[in-house]
N, C-alpha and C positions, 0 to 999 in steps of 0.2 A: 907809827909805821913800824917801828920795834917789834911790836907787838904783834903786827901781823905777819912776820918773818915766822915768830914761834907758833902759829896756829898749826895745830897736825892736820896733816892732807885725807881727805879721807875720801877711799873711791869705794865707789859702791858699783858691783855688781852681779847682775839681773841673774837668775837661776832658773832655766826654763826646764822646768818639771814634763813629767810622763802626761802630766793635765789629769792626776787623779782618776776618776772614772772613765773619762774621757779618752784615756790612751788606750794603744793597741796590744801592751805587753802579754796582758791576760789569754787572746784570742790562740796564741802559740801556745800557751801551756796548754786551755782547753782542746786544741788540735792534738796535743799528743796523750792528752787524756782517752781521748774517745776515740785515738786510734791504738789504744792498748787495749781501749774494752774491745775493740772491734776482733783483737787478734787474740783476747783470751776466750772471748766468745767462740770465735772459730774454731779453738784449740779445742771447746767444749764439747763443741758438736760432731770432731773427727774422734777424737777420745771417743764418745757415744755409738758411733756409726761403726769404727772400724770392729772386725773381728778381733777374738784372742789370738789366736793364730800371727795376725799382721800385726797386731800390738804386743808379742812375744820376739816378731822379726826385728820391731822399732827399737824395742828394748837392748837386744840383744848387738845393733847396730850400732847403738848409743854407746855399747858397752867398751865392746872393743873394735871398733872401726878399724883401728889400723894392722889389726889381727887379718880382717877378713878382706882389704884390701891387699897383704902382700900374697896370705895364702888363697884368697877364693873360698869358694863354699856357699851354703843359702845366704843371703841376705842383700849386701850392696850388687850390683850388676845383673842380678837374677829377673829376665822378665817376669816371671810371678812373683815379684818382691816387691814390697810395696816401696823400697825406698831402691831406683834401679842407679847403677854407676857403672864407671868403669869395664872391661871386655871387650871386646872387637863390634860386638852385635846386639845391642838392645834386644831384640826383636826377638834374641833366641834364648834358649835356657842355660849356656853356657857359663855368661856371663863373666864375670870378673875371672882371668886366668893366670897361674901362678907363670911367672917367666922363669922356662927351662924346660928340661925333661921331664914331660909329666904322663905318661903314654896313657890310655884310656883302656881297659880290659875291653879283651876282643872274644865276642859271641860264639861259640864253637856248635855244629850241628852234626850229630854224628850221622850220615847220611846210611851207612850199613844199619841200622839199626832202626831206623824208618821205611827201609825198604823192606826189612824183614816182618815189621810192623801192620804192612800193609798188604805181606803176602799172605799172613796169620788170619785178617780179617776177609780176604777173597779166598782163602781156605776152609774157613766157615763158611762163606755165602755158598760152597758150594755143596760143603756138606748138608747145608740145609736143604740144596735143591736135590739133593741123592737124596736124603729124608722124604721129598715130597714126592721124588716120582714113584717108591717104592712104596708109597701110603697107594697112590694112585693106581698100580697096579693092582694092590691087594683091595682095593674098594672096587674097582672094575671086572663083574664077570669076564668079558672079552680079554682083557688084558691077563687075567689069572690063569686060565688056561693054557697060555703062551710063557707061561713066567721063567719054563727052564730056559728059553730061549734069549732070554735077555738077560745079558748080562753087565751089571755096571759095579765101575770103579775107581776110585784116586788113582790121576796117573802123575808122572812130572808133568804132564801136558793140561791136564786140571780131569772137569769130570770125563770119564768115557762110557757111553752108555755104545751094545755092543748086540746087536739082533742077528743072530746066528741060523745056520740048518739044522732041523735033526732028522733022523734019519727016516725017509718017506714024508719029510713038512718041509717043504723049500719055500723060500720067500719069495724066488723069483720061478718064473715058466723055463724049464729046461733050457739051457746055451742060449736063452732072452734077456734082455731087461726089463720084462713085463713082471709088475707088481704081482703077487698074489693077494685076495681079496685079504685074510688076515695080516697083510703085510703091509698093507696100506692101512688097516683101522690101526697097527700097532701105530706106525708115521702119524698118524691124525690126533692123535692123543698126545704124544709126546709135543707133539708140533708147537701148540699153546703154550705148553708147561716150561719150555726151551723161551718165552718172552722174559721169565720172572727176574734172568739176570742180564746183566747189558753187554757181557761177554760175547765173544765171537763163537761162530761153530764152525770147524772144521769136520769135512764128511769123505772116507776111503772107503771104497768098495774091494772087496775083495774076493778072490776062487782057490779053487783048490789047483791042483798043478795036472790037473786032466788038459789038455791042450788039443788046437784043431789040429785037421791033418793039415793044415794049409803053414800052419806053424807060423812063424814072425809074417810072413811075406803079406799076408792078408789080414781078415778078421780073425784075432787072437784073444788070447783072456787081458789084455793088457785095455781094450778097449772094452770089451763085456763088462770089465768091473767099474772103467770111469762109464760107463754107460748104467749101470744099477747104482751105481752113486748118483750117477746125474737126476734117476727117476728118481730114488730117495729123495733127496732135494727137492722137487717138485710136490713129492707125497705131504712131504715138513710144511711147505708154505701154505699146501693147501688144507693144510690141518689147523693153521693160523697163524705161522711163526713167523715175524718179519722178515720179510726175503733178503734187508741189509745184514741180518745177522752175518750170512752166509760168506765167509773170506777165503774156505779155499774147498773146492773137488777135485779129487783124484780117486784115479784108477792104480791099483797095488796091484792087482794079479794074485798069482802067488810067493809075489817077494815075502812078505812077512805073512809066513803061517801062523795061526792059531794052535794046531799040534803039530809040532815040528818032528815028531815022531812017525806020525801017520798023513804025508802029504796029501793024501788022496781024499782024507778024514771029513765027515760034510760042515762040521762046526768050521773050516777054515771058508767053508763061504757064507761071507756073512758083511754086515753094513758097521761101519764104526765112528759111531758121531760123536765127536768131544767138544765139550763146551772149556776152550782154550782157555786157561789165563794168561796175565800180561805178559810172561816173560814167553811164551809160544806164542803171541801175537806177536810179539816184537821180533822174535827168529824170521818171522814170515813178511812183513813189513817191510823190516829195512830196507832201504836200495840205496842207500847213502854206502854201500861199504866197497873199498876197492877191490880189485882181484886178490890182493896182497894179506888185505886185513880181513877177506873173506874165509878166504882158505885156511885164515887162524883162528879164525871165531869157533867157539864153541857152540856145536849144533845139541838140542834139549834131548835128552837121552830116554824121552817117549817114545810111541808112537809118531809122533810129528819128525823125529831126528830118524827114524828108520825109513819114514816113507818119504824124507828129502832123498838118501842113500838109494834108496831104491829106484824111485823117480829118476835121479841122478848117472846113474850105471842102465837102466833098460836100454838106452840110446846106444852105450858103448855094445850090452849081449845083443840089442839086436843085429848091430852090423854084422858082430863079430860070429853070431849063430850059423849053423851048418845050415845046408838047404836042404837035409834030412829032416823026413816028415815027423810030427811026432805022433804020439799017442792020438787015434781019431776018437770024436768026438762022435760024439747021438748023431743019429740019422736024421734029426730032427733040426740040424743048428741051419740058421739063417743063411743066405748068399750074402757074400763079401760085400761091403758096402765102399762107396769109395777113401783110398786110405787117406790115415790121417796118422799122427807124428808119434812113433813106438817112442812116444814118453811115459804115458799112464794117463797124464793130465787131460782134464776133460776140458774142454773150450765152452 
């Protein structure tokens, strides 16, 4: 029994192993094998795909991130960037922005300089179109014969072409508005030639200072001239010229002679058609301007700013004229027709 006291105790225990082949340890490592291939693989194929360009941004992103996060610039937050962060606005090109004062340089257009721009190139268009109608006369017999008679030129108001009297060749029939036959084929030619630019025509008729005996009170030269302007105008359209062209007739009289020397002189009756540019459209245009900012506007110091002046003041000489006759006219001039508004302006 002694002896069984000193026997050593011995426990034996059981050690339950993975099971060798059997267990599952392996299966995680193989997971994270072939999810590394998975992801060097992918890295292969964007390496491969991307441009230099976006693989210069990556680089460059990699490099100093925390450069281009405080300051901004291409790379992180930029929608064209291939790696987008930070900014207010994905969606826009601003992207990541520096916080604080950072103002953006502001666009400047110098508007005088464009406008002058563009006076330069309708100053050509129209030189061109004096080029052409000048070709046009000298290739046309009819026209060549007439040549002293026509006179054109740059004005501030743009081109003015200018069909005048001479002495025993009158364009119109004595104290009428009746066309004479070369005075109409002159209108019919021009008529066409007057489509080639898109500008306006403005057309004044105008006489010499020979006056009826009937003076203001009746038929005067103030109507005679918007009345051979107005047949002009008809002669134009039916020469070919689109009849929207046409933005303003008036009758001048003899407010603005051609020889201010010789009132009586026959070149001051005469037809004067100018093909306007912009800034004489726009004198005639507006209606936006007040009484205020009318009266201080500056009128175009053409032809178009004399025959506002004139226009302007016939209403005031008419009142203000004596009821002394003037100077009689040919035995030939029309009976009064009924009146109409001693403006000049033809209706």
């Amino acid at each position: 029994m002694a002896d069984e006291g000193l026997r050593p105790i011995i426990v034996k225990r059981i050690k339950k192993g993975g099971g060798g082949h059997h267990g599952g340890a392996w299966k995680i490592a193989y997971a994270d094998f072939v999810t590394a291939m998975m992801a060097f693989f992918l890295l292969m194929w964007l390496l491969g795909s991307t441009s230099k360009g976006d693989l210069s941004g990556i680089a460059e992103y990699f490099k100093t991130p925390l450069k281009v996060a405080m300051q901004g610039g291409s790379g992180s937050g930029d929608s064209s960037s291939v790696i987008q962060g930070g900014g207010r606005d994905l969606t826009r090109k601003d992207g990541q922005q520096k916080k604080g004062d950072n103002p953006q340089p502001k666009k400047s257009y110098n508007l005088g300089a464009a406008k002058a721009e563009l006076e330069r190139l309708e100053m050509a268009k129209l030189m061109g179109l004096k080029s052409r109608i000048q070709s046009m006369i000298e290739a046309s017999p009819t026209m060549r014969q007439f040549k002293k008679q026509l006179l054109i030129d740059i004005t501030s108001d743009g081109l003015r072409i200018q069909i005048v009297d001479e002495q025993n060749r009158a364009m119109f029939a004595l104290a009428k508005a009746e066309l004479q036959p070369y005075a109409k084929e002159i209108l019919f030619e021009i008529g066409q030639t007057l489509n080639d630019m898109p500008n306006k025509i403005s057309l004044s008729g105008h006489t010499d200072s020979a006056g009826y005996s009937s003076g203001e009170k009746g038929y005067s030269n103030w109507e005679l001239s918007a009345d051979r302007a107005n047949a002009s105008r008809r002669a134009l359209i039916a020469g070919g010229m689109d009849e929207s062209k046409v933005l303003r007739v008036v009758g001048l009289a003899s407010a603005v002679p051609f020889d201010k020397v010789d009132p009586l002189s026959p070149v001051n009756r005469r037809i004067s058609i100018i093909v306007m540019n912009k800034r004489a459209e726009e004198s005639i245009t507006k209606e936006d301007l007040t009484p205020e900012s009318a009266s201080s506007a500056a009128l175009p110091t053409g032809e178009i700013g004399a025959a506002t002046g004139a226009a302007a003041g016939a209403a005031v000489a008419a009142k203000a004229a004596p009821a002394a006759a003037t100077p009689s006219a040919p035995a030939s001039a029309p009976a009064a027709p009924a009146p109409v508004k001693q403006t000049g302006v033809a209706h």
